[in-house]
N, CA, C and O atoms as a GROMACS GRO file, in nm:
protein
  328
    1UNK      N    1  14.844   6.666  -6.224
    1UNK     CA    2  14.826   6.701  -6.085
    1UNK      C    3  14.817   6.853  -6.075
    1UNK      O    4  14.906   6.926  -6.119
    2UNK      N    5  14.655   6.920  -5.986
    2UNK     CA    6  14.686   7.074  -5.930
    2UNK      C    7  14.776   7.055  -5.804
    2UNK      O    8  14.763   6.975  -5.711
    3UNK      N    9  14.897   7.173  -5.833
    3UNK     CA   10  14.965   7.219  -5.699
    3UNK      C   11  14.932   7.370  -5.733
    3UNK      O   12  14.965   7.415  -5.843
    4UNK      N   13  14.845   7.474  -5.606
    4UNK     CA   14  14.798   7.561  -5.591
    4UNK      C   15  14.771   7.659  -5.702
    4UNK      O   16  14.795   7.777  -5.726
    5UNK      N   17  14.714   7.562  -5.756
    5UNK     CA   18  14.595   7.588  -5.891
    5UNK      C   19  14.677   7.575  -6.063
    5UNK      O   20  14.637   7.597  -6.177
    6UNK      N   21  14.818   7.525  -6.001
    6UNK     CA   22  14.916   7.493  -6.148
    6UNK      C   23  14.875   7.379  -6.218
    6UNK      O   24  14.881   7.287  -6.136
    7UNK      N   25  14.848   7.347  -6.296
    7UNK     CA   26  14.861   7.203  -6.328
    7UNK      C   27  15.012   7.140  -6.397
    7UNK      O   28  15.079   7.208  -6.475
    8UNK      N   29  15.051   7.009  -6.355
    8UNK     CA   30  15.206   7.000  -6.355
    8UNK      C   31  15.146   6.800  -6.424
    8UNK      O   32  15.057   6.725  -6.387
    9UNK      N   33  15.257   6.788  -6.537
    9UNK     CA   34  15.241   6.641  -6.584
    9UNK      C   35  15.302   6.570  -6.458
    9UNK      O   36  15.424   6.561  -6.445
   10UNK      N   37  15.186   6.503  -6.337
   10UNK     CA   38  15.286   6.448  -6.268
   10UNK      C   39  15.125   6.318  -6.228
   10UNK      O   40  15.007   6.352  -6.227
   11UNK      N   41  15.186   6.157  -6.197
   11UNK     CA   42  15.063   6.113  -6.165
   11UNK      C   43  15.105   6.019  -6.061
   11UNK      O   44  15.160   5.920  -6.110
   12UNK      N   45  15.095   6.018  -5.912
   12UNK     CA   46  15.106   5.887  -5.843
   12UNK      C   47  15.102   5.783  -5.910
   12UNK      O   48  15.202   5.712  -5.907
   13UNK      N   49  14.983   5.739  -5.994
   13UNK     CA   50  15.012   5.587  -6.034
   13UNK      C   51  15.070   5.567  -6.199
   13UNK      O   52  15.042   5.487  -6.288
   14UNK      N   53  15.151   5.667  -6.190
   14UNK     CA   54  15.259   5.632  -6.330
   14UNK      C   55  15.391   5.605  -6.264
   14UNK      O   56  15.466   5.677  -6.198
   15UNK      N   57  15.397   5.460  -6.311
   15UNK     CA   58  15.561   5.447  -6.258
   15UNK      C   59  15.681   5.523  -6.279
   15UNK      O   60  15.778   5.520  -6.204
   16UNK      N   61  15.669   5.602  -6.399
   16UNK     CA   62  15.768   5.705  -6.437
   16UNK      C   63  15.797   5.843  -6.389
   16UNK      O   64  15.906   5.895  -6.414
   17UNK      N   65  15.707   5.904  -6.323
   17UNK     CA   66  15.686   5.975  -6.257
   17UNK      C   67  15.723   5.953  -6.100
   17UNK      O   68  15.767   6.042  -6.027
   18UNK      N   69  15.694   5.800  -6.056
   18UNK     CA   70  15.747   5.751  -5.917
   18UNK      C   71  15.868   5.744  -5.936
   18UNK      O   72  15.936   5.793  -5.846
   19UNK      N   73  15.929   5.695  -6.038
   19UNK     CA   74  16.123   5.697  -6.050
   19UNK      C   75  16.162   5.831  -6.015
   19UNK      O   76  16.236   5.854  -5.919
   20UNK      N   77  16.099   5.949  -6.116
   20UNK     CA   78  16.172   6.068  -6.116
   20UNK      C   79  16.129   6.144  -6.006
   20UNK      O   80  16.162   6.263  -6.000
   21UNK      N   81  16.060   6.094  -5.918
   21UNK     CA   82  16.034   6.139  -5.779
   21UNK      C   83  16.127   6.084  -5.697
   21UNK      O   84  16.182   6.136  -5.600
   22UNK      N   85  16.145   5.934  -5.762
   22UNK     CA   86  16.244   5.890  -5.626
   22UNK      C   87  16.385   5.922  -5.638
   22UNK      O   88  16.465   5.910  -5.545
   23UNK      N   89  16.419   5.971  -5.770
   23UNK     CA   90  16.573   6.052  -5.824
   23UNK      C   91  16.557   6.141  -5.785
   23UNK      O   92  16.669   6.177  -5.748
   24UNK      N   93  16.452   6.260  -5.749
   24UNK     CA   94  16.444   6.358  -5.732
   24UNK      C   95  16.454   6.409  -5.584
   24UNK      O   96  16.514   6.512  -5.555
   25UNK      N   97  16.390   6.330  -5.492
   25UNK     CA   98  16.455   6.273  -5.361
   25UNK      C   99  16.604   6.243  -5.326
   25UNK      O  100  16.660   6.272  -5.220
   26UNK      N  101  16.651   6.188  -5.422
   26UNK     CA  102  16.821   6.113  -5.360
   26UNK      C  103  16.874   6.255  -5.396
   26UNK      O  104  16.939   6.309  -5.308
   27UNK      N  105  16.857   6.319  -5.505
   27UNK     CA  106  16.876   6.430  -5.502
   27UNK      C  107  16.927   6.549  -5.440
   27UNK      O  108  17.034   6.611  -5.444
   28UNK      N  109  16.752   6.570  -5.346
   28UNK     CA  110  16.794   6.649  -5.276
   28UNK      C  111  16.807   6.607  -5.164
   28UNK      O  112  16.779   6.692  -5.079
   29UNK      N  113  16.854   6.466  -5.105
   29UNK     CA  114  16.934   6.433  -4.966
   29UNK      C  115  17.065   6.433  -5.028
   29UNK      O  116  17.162   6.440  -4.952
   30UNK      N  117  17.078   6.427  -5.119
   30UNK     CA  118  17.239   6.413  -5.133
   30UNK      C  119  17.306   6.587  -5.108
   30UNK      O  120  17.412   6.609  -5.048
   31UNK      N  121  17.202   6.713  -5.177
   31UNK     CA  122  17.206   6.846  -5.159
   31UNK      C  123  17.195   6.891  -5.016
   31UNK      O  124  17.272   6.969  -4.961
   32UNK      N  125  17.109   6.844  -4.973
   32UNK     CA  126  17.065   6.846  -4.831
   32UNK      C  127  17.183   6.836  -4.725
   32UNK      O  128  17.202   6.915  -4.632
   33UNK      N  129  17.261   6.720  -4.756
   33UNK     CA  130  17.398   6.676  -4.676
   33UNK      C  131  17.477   6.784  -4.707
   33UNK      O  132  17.504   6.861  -4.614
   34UNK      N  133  17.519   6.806  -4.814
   34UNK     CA  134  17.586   6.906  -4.845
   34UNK      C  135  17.560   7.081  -4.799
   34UNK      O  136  17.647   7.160  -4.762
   35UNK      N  137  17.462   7.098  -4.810
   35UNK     CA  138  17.405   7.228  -4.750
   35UNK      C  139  17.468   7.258  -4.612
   35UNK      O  140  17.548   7.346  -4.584
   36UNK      N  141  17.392   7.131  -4.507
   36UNK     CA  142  17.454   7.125  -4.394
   36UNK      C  143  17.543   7.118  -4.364
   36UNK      O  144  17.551   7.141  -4.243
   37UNK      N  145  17.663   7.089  -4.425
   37UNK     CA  146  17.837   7.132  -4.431
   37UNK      C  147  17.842   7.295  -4.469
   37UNK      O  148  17.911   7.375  -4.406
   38UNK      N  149  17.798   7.313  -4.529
   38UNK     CA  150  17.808   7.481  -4.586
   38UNK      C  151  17.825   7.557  -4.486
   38UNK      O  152  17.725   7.550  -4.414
   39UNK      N  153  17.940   7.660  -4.424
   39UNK     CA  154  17.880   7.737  -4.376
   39UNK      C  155  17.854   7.854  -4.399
   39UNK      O  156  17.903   7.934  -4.479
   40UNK      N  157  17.731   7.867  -4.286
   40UNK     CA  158  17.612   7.983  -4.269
   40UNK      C  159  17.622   8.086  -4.189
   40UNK      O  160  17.660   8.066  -4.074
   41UNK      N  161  17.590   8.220  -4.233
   41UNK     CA  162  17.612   8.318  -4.221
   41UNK      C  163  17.514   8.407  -4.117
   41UNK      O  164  17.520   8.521  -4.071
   42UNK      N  165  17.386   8.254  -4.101
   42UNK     CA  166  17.248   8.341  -3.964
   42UNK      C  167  17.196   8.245  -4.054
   42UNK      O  168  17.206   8.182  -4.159
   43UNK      N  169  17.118   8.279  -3.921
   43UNK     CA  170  16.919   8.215  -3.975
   43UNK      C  171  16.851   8.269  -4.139
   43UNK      O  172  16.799   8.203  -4.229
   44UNK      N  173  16.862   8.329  -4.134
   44UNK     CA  174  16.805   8.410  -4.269
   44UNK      C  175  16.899   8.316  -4.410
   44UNK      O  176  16.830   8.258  -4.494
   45UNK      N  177  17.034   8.311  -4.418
   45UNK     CA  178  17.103   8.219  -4.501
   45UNK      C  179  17.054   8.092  -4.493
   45UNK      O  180  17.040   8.030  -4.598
   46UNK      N  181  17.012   8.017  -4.332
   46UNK     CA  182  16.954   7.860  -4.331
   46UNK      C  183  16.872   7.846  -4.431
   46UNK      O  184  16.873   7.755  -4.514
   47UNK      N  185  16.775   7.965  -4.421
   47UNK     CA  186  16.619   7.961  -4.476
   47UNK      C  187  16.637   7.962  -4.629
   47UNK      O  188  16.575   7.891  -4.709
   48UNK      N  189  16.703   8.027  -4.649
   48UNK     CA  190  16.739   8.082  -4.782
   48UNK      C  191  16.828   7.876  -4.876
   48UNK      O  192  16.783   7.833  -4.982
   49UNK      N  193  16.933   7.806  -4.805
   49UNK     CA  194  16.957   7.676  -4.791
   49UNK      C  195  16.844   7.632  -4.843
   49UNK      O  196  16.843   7.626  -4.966
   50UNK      N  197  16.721   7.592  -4.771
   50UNK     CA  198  16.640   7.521  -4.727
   50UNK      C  199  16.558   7.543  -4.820
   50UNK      O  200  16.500   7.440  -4.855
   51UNK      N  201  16.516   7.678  -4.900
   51UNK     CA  202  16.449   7.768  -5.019
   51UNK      C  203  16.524   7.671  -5.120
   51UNK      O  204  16.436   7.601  -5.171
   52UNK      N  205  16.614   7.647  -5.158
   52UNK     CA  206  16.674   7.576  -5.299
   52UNK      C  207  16.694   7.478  -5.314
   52UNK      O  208  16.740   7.426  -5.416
   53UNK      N  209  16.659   7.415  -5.192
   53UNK     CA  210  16.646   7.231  -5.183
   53UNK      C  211  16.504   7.253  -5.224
   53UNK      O  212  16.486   7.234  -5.344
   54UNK      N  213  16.428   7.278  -5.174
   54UNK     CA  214  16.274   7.260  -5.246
   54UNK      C  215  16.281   7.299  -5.377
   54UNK      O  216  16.225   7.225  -5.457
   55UNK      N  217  16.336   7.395  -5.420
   55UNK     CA  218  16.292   7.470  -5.524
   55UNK      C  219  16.400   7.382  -5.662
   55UNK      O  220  16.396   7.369  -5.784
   56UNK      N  221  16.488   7.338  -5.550
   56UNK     CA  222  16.549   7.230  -5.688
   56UNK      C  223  16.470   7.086  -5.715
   56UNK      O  224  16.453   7.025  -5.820
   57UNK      N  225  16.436   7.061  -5.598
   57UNK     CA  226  16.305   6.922  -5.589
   57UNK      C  227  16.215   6.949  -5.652
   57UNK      O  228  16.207   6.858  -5.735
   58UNK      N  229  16.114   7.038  -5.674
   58UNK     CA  230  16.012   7.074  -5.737
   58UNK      C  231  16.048   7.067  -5.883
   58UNK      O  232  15.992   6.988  -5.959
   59UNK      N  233  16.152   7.161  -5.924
   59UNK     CA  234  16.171   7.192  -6.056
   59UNK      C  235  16.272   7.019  -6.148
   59UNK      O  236  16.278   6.989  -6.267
   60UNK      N  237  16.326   6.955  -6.035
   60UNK     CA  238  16.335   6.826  -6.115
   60UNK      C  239  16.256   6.699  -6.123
   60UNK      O  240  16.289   6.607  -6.197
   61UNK      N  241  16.140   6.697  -6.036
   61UNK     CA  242  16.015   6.651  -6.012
   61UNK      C  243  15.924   6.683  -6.095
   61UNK      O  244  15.882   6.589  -6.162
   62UNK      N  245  15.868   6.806  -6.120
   62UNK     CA  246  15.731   6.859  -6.183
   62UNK      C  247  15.782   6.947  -6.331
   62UNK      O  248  15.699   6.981  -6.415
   63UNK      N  249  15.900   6.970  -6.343
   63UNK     CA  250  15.984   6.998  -6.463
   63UNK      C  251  16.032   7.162  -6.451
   63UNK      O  252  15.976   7.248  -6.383
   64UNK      N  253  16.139   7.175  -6.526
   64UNK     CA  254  16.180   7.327  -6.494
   64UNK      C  255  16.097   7.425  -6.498
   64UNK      O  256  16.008   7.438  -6.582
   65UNK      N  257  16.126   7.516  -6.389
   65UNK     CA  258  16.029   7.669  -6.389
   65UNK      C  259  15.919   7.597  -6.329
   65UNK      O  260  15.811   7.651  -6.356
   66UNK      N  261  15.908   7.483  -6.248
   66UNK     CA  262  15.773   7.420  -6.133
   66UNK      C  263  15.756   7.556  -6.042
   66UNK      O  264  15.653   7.620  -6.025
   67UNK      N  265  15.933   7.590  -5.969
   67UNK     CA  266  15.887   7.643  -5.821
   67UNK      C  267  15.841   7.809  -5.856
   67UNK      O  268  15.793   7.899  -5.787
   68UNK      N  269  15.887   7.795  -6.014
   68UNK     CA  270  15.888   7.964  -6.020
   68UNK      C  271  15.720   7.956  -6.014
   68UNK      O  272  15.659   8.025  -5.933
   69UNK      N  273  15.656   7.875  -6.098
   69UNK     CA  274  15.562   7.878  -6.125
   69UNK      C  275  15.446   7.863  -6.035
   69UNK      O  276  15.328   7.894  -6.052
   70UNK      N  277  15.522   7.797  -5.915
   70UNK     CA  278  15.414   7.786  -5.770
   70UNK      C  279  15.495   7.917  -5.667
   70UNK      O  280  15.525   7.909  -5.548
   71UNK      N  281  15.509   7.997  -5.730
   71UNK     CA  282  15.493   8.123  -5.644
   71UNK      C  283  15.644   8.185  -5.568
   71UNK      O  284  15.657   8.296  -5.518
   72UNK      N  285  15.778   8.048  -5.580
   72UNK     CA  286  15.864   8.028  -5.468
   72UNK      C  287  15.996   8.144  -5.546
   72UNK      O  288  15.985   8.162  -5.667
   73UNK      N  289  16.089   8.202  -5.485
   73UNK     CA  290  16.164   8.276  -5.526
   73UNK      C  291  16.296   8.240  -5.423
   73UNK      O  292  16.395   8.313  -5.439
   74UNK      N  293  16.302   8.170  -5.355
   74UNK     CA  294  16.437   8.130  -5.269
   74UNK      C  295  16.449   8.220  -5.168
   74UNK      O  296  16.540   8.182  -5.094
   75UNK      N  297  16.398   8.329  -5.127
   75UNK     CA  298  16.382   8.329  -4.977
   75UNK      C  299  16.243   8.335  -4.890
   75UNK      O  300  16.226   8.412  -4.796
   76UNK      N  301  16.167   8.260  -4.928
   76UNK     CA  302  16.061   8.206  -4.867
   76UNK      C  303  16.003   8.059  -4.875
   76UNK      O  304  16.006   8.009  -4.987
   77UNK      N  305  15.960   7.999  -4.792
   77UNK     CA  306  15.887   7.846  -4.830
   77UNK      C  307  15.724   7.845  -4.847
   77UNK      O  308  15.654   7.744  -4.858
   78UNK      N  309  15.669   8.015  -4.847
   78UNK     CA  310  15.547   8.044  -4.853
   78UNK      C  311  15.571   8.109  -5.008
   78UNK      O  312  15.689   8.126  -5.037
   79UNK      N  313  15.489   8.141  -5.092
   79UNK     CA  314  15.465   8.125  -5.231
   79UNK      C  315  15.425   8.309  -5.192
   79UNK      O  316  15.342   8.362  -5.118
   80UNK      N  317  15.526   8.362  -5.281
   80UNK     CA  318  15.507   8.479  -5.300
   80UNK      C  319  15.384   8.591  -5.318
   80UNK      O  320  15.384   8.712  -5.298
   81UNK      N  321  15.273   8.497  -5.366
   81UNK     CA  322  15.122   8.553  -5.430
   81UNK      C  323  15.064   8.572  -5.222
   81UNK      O  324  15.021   8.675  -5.169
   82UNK      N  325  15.085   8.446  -5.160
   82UNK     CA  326  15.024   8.453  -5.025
   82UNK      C  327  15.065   8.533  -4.948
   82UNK      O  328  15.016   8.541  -4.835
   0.00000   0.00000   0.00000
């Protein structure tokens, strides 16, 4: 699969890839819950939250160094190059 021009071993119709998507999901709702207990220090900390749930989804989904590799650095959800 290209994600913004990476190519990543990942295929909708491989069932193995649908598991470690769907682990990779419980994942980050289980992080997700937890986040939202955390407390936050402003808006800028939410974002920053919200930056490492993706960036941990990506990288246990598409394999380590995914989010570095699509641009993401944990305080943005826009890809550093844009």
């Amino acid at each position: 699969m290209v994600i913004c021009g990476q190519e990543f071993e990942f295929s909708a119709l491989n069932a193995n890839d649908l598991d470690r998507m769907d682990a990779a999901q419980q994942h980050m709702q289980a992080a997700s819950d937890r986040e939202s207990k955390r407390s936050h220090t402003g808006t800028a900390d939410i974002l920053r939250g919200q930056c490492r749930l993706m960036m941990g989804y990506f990288d246990e989904l598409l394999g380590e160094g995914a989010s570095e590799r699509l641009g993401l650095d944990g305080n943005s959800l826009v890809p550093v190059s844009v």
